[in-house]
N, C-alpha and C positions, 0 to 999 in steps of 0.2 A: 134851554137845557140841551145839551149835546148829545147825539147818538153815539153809541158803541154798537160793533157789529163782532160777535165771537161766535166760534166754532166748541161745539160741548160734545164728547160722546153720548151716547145715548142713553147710559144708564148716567151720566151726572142731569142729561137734558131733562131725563123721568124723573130727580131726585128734586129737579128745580122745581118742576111743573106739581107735583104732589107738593110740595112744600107750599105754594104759592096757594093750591086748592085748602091747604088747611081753613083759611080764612084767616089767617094772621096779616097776609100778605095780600095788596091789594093784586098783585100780576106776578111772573118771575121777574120781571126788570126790578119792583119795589125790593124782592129779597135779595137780587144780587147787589142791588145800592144797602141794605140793609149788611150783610157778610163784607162791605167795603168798608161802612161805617165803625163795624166792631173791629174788624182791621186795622183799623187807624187808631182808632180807642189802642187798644192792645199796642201798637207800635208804640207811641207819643206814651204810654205806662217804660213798657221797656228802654227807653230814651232818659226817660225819667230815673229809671232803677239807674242807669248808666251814670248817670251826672253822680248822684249819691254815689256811688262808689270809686268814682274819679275824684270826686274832692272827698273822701274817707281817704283815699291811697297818697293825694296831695298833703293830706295835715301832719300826715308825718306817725310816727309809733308815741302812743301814748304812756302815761304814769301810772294810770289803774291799773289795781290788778284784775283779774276775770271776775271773783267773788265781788267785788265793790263792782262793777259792770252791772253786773247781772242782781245783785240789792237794788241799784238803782233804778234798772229796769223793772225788776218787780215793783218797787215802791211807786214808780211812774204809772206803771197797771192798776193798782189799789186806786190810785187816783182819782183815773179814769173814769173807776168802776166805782164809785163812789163808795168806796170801804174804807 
């Protein structure tokens, strides 16, 4: 495993160290891998949103109209939801 060496102000270095004492956290080194981890998560979602919306902009303008969108989408949630 590889060090990192960072410089924090003091009131983020308090906010790690309380953090860390909750007991969630074994140390502050586990929470700041843990705040990278959901950073990553969150990025690689937004990356995600991204594609979807670059191949929605690639396919071109569609023939539905809004009303039949949005029946479909409704009717897709009954679904789901087992209704």
């Amino acid at each position: 495993m590889a060090t990192v060496n960072i410089a924090l102000p003091d009131g983020m270095k308090h906010w790690a160290e309380e953090q860390a004492k909750t007991g969630r956290y074994a140390d502050v080194s586990d929470y700041i891998s843990d705040l990278i981890r959901r950073d990553q998560a969150r990025a690689e979602k937004i990356a995600q949103m991204q594609r979807h919306v670059d191949e929605g902009l690639a396919s071109g303008v569609g023939s539905r109209t809004p009303e039949e969108l949005f029946d479909e989408a409704t009717a897709r949630a009954a679904a789901r939801s087992g209704r």
